[in-house]
C-alpha positions, 0 to 999 in steps of 0.5 A: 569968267576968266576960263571964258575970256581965255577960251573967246582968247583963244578962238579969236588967235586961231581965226587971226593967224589961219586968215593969214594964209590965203586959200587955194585949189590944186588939180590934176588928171590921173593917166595910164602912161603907155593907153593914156587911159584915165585911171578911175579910183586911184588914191592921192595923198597930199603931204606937207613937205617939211613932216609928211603930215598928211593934208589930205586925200582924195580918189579920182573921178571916172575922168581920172580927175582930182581937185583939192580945195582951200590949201595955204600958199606959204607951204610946200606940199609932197603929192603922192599917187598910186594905183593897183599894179601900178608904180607910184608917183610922188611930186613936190608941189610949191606954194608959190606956185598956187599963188602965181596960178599954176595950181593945176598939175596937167596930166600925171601919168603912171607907169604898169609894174610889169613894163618897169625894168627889174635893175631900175629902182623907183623911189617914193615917199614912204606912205605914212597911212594906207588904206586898205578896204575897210581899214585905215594902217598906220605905219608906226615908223613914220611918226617920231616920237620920245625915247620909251614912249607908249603906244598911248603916246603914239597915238596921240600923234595919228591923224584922226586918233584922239587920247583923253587924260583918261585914256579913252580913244576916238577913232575918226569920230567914234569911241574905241572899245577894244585894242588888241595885239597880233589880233588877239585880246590882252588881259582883257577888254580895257584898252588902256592896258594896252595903251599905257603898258606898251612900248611906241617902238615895239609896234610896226602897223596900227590898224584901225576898223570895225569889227564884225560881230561875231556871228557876222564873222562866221555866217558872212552875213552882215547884221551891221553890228560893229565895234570901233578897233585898234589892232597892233601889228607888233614889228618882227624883230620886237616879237621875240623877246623880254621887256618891262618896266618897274615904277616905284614912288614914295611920298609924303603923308606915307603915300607909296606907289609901286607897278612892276611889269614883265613881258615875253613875246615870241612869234606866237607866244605872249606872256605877261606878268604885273603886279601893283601896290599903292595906296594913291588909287592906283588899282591896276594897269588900266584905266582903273588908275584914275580917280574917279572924281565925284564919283559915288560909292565906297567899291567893291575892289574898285577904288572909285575916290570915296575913302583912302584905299590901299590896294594890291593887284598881279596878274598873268597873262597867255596867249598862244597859237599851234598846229599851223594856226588851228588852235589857240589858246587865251588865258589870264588871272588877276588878284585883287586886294582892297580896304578903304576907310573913310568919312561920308555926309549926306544931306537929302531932301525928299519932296512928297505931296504933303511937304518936304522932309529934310535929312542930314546923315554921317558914316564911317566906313570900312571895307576889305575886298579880296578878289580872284578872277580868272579865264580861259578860251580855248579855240579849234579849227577843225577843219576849214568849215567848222570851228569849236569854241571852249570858254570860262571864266570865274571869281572868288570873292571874300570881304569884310565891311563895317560901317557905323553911321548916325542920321536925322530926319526934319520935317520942313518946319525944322521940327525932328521926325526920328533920330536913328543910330547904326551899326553894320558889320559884315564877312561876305563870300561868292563863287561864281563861274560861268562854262560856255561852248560853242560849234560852228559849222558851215554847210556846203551851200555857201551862206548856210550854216549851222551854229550851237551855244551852250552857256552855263552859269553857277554860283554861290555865296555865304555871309554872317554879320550883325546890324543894330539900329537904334531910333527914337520917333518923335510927335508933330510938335517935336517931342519924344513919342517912342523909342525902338532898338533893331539888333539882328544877327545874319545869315546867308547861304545861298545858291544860283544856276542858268544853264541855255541852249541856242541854236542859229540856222542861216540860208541864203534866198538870193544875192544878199539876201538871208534867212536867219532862224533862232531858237532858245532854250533856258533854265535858271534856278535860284536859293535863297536861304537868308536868316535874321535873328533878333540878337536883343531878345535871344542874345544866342541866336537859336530863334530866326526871326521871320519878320526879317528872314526869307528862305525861297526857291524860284524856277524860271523856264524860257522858250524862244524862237524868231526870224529875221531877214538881212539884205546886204549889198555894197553900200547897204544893210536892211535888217528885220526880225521879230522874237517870241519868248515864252517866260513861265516863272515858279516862286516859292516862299517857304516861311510865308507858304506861299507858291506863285506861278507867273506866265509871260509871252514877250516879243522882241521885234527889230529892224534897221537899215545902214547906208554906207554912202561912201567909205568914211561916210555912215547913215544908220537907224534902227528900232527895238522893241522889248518886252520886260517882264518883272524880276522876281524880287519885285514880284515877291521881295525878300523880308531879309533886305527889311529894316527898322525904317524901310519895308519891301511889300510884295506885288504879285499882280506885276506884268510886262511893260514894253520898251521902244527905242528909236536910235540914228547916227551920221558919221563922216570923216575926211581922214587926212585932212583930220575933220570929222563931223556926227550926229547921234541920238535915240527917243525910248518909251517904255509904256506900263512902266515898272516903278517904284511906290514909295509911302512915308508914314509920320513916323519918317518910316519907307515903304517901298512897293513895286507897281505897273503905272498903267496908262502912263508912258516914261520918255527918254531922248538922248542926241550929240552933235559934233564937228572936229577938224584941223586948223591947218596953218596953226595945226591945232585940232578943234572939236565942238560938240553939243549934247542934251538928254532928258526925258520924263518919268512917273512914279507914285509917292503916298498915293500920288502920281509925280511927274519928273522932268529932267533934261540936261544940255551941253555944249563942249569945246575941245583943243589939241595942238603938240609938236613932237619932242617940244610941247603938246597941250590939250584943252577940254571946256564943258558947260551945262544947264540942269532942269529937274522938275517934279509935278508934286512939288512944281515950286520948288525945281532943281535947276542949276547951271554947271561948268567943267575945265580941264587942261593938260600940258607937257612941255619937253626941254634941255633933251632929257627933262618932261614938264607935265601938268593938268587940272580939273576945276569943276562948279555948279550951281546951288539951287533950291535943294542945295544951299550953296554953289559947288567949286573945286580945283584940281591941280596936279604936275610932275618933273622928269628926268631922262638917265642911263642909256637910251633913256631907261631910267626916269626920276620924277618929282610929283605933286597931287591936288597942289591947291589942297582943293580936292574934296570929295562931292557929288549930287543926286537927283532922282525922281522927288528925291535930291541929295548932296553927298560930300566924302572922305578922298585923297587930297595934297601930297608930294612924291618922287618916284623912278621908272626903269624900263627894260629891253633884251630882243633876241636877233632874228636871222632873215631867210635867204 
């Protein structure tokens, strides 16, 4: 209750203070000074006097006319004009004078660049953002910022750019998927590894728009496919030279942390280097950093806050441009190494038509993982009409794991069903590598051309281990019926190939209009060799077991060919089209002696349309359909993935379902001003659907087999609303946002046909106010309601209301001093499946000091999860199936740690 009342607290200060300045309108009509003509479309910026913060913006209309509404009488404002070939114009505007009135401007002329005299200077506000086309160009000089900022922290000050705690961004209401430097990518697709690895005062523009899909890029067809991206236009005199930063911090409880990064850029040239070591979650350079609170699973080279991990990571990265910009080159490779050891409970509840059967389970787990990753694009202009594309990429991984764990089985009268006892261990090894090429060539009709894909894929792997699982049964009336002991010996030595041909051709009908014809051709092989041997009854392992051994080879074929129109003028995009894939899949079990055969014709149609009503304006929809064909381990399971309590059954009668999905999205954003307002959702049905048959016998043993639920049609929705905007006259930034998702889903368990309901709405508020080089604070409140219903069992629903708070401050004093804190307080609800509400805080905060000259060196004192409260948690619901899982993490400890960074930029002579 009391994040409530100091969330209400809130509201109601920013509704008192902004109805204290009163609202007025501001006009005025844009002319050519010699015609005295109206000058139609030209951009006028209104800034606040005091920052040069933009307030906002507008165009004038065919009469040259402009009008800005609901501005504050106690500020003093800067209009700034311009126009194409034109000189610009800037003009203070006083408070009082909307107050006493005389809001409107008259005529403001402009005068021709040609007319102007080269001897006379014409000086204006600097233009903090401009837009050009399609993109909104940050000038990174006009936003003042802390010595050694990065460019994280820079863009946290741009109108209409938003910075979670994590890391991730929204740009003017849409999530950013790629930041990329100079245009090209930096070590890869996380954008905080940009973000945070960066130096604010290397950057000169920040460049925000939508990228283009490839294919759109090179065919000039829009096919309305984009991607939400930051381009950093790194400045010329920091384009030439080393920087870094080493971090290094030790703490209590025998906590370290370590991140060394080295950079050396020139004109065309990028390298970087890193490394890290840490075993306080810190995985890499990247959003990986965070811990993932509540997350589930122990990783695989990801630390996702399950256990205590201890991790070491490095990389390189090389970016270069020759022969005039023809051809470039991208490369990079990273080293991981990770162990994680830790504790899990997990308690479940399974509802089945007969009752519900109670499971509470323990496991000790240790995981090593080393992973090598590596990959490299090479690109060639041939010529100004065709371009050729080499790209690969791979991984070597080599981990160890073992576990041993203990779990009980009740039925709902407490009476025991089994007791089971295990133990795993296990050397695993993958190599995998993929080599794709690519050509692209435009014909001499403009809008014809001709493009050539070949992908390959090829990878392998080897594993030895052992499991051993030991169980006793038990009768209806809890006594002991019988006892059995698993203890198998394993082997794997396996091999995978893809290998596709796709071949596109475009040719323009009309203006806007085009023809685009496709054509598909691929092949995937795969080997399975997976050996069990029973280690209790043949200790030397000479013997393979066949009842857990599985030695197939499968080929699958696939032909498809489609069609599709686009129609693209200014303003819209219609696009429709349909493909035809022709799947021939051959299954061959060499223990069983059995050979499938399986034919499937799949289509694939598409349509959608995009209205751009005006720049910052977007109405899109769109449909697909999918045929999904089923996988060949539902088809005919591999025995090797059995155990003692779970059995894969085979279903070789399997066939297609098909998939529709309905989605929409409106987006508007008014950039100066910082409002922003959106509607998004999508509707799916999936008829025929592929599920899981799930079948418990008395002894508490699964057998899970895969079915078509023929007649019955899984739905799923999903739609979010939001609105942001700036509270000018407190300059806090507010976002409201309200989210719900749900559907239905059916599956069968022991011959009967449940029904899931599940649905989740919730509403979020969110606050950001900060003042450069004083304090900035960020506030993000998320409630929730739950429903999960099963038909089998309609008495006993999961339902449970939960809520989530998480505030983050920084406070600058005394010049060289940073106060950093934030938490996250999570509680939901108990409910039928779990006994008792859930609620955790996390606090963390940190002290720094600024040293040296210009600031280079930091020394901080830090403390993680203050309140000790950190515990590991998470729940799961699926279908009939609940659990409760609480876990091994990191929780209290202090630590003092140092940063340096580091400069040396070579001078750049101008040229005369």
């Amino acid at each position: 209750m009391i994040y409530r009342y100091l969330i209400s607290c809130i509201i109601l200060w920013m509704y008192s203070t902004a109805v204290d300045a009163q609202s007025h309108a501001m006009k005025g009509t844009v002319r050519d000074t010699g015609m005295g003509i109206p000058l139609v479309n030209a951009s006028v910026v209104l800034l606040q006097e005091k920052d040069s913060f933009i307030v906002a913006d507008t165009r004038t209309d065919e009469k040259g006319r402009f009008l800005f509404d609901g501005l504050a009488d106690t500020a003093a404002y800067i209009l700034f004009l311009s126009y194409p070939g034109y000189a610009a114009y800037s003009q203070k505007v006083e408070g009082r004078w909307l107050r006493e009135g005389t809001g409107d401007l008259g005529t403001l002329g402009l005068v021709l660049k040609s007319k102007l005299l080269r001897e006379v200077i014409v000086r204006s506000q600097v233009a903090a953002i401009r837009i050009k086309g399609d993109t909104t160009e940050y000038s990174a000089a006009q936003f003042k910022l802390q010595p050694n900022a990065t460019v994280e922290e820079l863009l946290r000050q741009l109108p209409g750019l938003q910075v979670d705690q994590y890391g991730n961004i929204t740009a003017q209401g849409q999530k950013v998927k790629k930041v990329l430097v100079d245009g090209e990518e930096f070590f890869g697709d996380d954008p905080t590894l940009v973000t945070r690895n960066l130096r604010a005062d290397m950057i000169d523009k920040v460049q925000v728009y939508d990228r283009k899909s490839d294919a759109a890029n090179f065919t000039g067809i829009d096919d309305g496919v984009r991607d939400r991206t930051i381009n950093l236009k790194v400045r010329e005199d920091k384009n030439h030279g080393v920087f870094g930063k080493a971090d290094l911090g030790a703490g209590t409880n025998e906590h370290y942390n370590g991140q060394g990064m080295l950079n050396a850029f020139s004109e065309n040239r990028k390298m970087a280097f890193f490394t890290t070591f840490s075993n306080t979650g810190r995985t890499g350079l990247g959003s990986s950093d965070r811990q993932k609170i509540g997350a589930d699973g122990d990783g695989a080279g990801n630390y996702d806050g399950k256990g205590l991990p201890r991790s070491v990571s490095a990389g390189a990265h090389y970016n270069n441009k020759w022969n005039a910009g023809k051809e470039s080159v991208n490369g990079n490779y990273t080293y991981n190494l990770m162990n994680i050891e830790g504790d899990d409970e997990v308690g479940s509840q399974n509802n089945l038509p007969t009752g519900r059967i109670l499971s509470n389970s323990f496991r000790h787990f240790a995981n090593r993982d080393t992973r090598q990753s590596a990959n490299g694009k090479y690109v060639l202009k041939a010529d100004t009409t065709s371009t050729i594309t080499v790209y690969a990429n791979g991984y070597l991984s080599d981990a160890e794991s073992g576990s041993y764990g203990a779990s009980r089985n009740r039925r709902e009268d407490s009476t025991l069903i089994y007791d089971n006892e295990s133990q795993d261990d296990n050397n695993y090894r993958l190599n995998s590598f993929n080599v794709n090429f690519s050509w692209e060539k435009q014909l001499k009709r403009k809008g014809r051309t001709l493009s050539l894909y070949v992908n390959n894929h090829f990878a392998n792997d080897r594993s030895d281990g052992e499991s051993r699982s030991s169980t006793d049964f038990f009768g209806p009336a809890g006594s002991l019926d019988s006892s059995s002991l698993l203890f198998l010996g394993k082997s794997m030595h396996d091999n995978w190939r893809s290998n596709s041909l796709k071949v596109y051709y475009t040719e323009p009908l009309a203006k806007g209009l085009s023809l685009i014809l496709g054509y598909e051709l691929g092949n995937s092989a795969t080997h399975d060799d997976k050996r069990s041997y029973d280690l209790a009854k043949d200790p030397a392992a000479t013997q393979m077991d066949a009842e857990f051994s599985s030695v197939v080879n499968s080929n699958t074929w696939a032909n498809q060919g489609g069609a599709a129109i686009n129609y693209a003028l200014p303003g819209i995009i219609i696009r429709a089209g349909n493909d035809l894939k022709l799947v021939t899949m051959h299954i061959d079990d060499r223990l069983q002696q059995l050979a499938l055969r399986k034919d499937f014709l799949n289509w694939n149609p598409t349509a959608s349309i995009e209205v751009k009503v005006d720049k910052y304006r977007m109405l899109q929809v769109a449909y697909k359909g999918n045929s999904n064909s089923p996988e060949r381990t539902q088809l005919l399971p591999l025995k090797f993935n059995n155990g003692q309590l779970a059995t894969f059954l085979p279903n070789m009668e399997l066939e297609n379902s098909f998939t529709h999905k309905l989605s929409g999205s409106y987006n508007a954003a008014r950039i100066m001003s910082n409002i922003y307002s959106g509607i998004s959702g999508n509707v799916t049905l999936t008829t025929d659907p592929i599920a899981q048959a799930i079948t418990v016998d008395p002894s508490g043993n699964y057998r899970y087999r895969s079915v078509n639920m023929n007649g019955f049609t899984n739905r799923a929705y999903y739609v979010n609303v939001y609105y942001s905007r700036k509270i000018l006259p407190v300059d806090l930034q507010v976002g409201a946002a309200v989210t719900s998702d749900g559907g239905t889903a059916f599956s069968s368990i022991n011959n009967a046909v449940n029904k899931q309901r599940y649905n989740t709405a919730k509403i979020g508020l969110e606050l950001l106010k900060s003042k450069v080089r004083r304090y900035s604070a960020y506030l993000v409140a998320q409630g929730g309601y739950t429903v999960n219903r099963s038909s089998l069992q309609p008495e006993n629903p999961n339902n449970y209301f939960s809520f989530e708070l998480r505030p983050t401050i920084d406070i600058y004093f005394l010049k060289k001093f940073q106060l950093h804190t934030d938490a996250y307080y999570l509680w939901q609800q108990k409910t039928r499946a779990f006994n008792d509400n859930f609620d955790r805080m996390t606090w963390n905060a940190w002290i720094g000091a600024n040293c040296l000259k210009n600031d280079q060196l930091t020394i901080k004192l830090s403390c993680n999860d203050i309140l000790n409260q950190n515990s590991g948690y998470s729940r799961t619901a699926n279908n009939t199936f609940f659990s409760e899982n609480r876990y091994t993490t990191i929780r209290r400890f202090i630590m003092i740690g140092v940063t340096w960074n580091f400069t040396r930029f070579n001078h750049i002579k101008q040229q005369n």
